[in-house]
N, C-alpha and C positions, 0 to 999 in steps of 0.2 A: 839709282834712286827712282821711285816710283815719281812719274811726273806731276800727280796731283799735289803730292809733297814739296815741292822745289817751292821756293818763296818765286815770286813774282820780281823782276828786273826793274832796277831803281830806273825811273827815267826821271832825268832829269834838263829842264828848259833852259836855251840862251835866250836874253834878249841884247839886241843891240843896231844900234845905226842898220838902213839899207842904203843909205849913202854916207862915204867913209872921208870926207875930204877934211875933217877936223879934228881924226881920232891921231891923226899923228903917223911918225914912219914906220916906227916899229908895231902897229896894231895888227897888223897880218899877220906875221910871225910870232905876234903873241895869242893872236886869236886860233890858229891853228895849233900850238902846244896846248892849248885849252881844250880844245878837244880831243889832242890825242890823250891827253888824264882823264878825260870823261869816259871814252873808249877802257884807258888803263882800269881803272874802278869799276871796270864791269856794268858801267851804267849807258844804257839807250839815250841820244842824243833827243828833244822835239824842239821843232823853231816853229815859226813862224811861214815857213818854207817861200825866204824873200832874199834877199839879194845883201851885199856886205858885210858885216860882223859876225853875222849868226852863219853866214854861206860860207865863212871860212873857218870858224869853230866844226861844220861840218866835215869841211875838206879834212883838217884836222883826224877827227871820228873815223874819217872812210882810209884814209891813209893808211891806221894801225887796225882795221876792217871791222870797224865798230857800226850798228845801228843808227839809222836818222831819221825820225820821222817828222812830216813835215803839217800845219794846217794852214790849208789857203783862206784868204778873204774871198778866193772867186768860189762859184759855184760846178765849174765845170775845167777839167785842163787845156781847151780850147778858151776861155775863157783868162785861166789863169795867163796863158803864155801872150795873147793876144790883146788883153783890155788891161791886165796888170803887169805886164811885160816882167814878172819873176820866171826862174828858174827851177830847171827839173831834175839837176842834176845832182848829186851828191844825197841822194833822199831813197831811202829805200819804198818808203810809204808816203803818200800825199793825201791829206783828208781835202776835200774841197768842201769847206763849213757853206760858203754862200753867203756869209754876213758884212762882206764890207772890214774894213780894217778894226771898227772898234767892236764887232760882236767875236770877230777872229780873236782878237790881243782875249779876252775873257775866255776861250774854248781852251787857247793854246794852253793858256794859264793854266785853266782847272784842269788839263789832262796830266800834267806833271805832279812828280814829289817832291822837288825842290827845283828851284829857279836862280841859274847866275845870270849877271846882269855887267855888261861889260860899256864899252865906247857907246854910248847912245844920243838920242834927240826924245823929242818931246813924245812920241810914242811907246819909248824904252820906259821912260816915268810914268808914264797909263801904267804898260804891263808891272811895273815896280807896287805901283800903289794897288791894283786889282791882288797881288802878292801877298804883298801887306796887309790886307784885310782879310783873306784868307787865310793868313798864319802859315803861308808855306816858310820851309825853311830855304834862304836865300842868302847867295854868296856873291859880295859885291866884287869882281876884278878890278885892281886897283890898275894905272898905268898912266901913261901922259898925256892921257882925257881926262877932259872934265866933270864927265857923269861922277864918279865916285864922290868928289868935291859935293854937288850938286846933289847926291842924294845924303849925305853927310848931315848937308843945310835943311834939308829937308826934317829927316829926324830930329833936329835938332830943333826945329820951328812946331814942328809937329805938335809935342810933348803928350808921347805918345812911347812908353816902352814896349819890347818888342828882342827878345833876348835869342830869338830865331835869326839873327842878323850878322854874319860875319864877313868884313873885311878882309882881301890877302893880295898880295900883289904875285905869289905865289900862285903857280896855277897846280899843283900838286894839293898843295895844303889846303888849297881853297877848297877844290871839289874831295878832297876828303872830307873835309871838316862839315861840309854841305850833306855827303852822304852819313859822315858817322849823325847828323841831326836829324836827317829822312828814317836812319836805321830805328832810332833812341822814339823818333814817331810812330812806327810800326811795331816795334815792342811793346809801347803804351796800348797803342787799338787792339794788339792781341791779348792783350791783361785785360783789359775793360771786355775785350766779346766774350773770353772764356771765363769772369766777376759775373756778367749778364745773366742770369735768369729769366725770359718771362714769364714760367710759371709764378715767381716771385709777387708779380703785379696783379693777379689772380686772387 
């Protein structure tokens, strides 16, 4: 097939804890089958490119020899490895944005199609709610953390519907279910550009 034709590769974001001491014992091993379904589904991995959850959703990815790209809060990889003490590893690409963690959590966002959101702390719920307001579609992994709980309460306090939102403790189903709502996105924008006319507004 001619390359211009090929649809463009779902990528799809983790977010999650860079420090892991509350996600429980099974979170590594669940966070690394998480990726290897990301891999599975043909979809491009993008983190955060920082340390714990999302480095093991990676490992995951690289395992079954899937794509990872990563976006730093530093400006430089001298930088990255040295003032933010993150890792270089398991990433095929590294953006280095320069913004510090909270103009980062907003790039990483907006460079994906859909976003799961796994074991986290109070920056995993930044990137949740920057998500959220964006209307990306997002796959909560359910497990023996308390983020899922947590963003549960959230929705629920919100009162704010949002039907882009799926729960799984499943990591197969999850990131399918993630892509088949990324796909049913991309089917719509292609309906609306090939509806569009400008000469219409003329």
């Amino acid at each position: 097939m001619d390359a211009k034709h090929e649809h463009l590769r779902i990528k799809l974001g983790i977010s999650g804890a860079a420090e892991t001491g509350h996600c429980g014992a099974d979170a590594y091993d669940r966070a690394l089958e998480l990726g290897r379904q990301v891999a599975k589904h043909d979809a491009i991995l993008v983190t955060g490119a920082t340390t714990g959850f999302p480095l093991w959703v990676s490992m995951g990815v690289k395992e079954v020899g899937g794509i990872v790209i990563g976006f730093s809060p530093a400006s430089s990889e001298k930088e990255h490895i040295e003032l933010y003490n993150l890792p270089v590893e398991y990433m095929d690409v590294i953006v280095y944005t320069g913004f510090g963690f909270p103009g980062r959590d907003l790039i990483f966002t907006r460079s994906t199609d859909g976003i799961l959101f796994g074991c986290g702390r109070v920056g995993t719920i930044h990137e949740f709610t920057v998500a959220f307001e964006d209307k990306k579609p997002i796959g909560i992994y359910e497990g023996s953390w308390e983020t899922d709980e947590e963003i549960k309460d959230i929705l629920a306090k919100g009162h704010r519907e949002n039907p882009k939102i799926t729960f799984n403790a499943d990591p197969d189903k999850l990131v399918g279910d993630v892509v088949d709502m990324v796909n049913k996105d991309k089917i719509n924008r292609a309906s609306f550009r090939f509806q569009y006319n400008p000469s219409d507004e003329s």
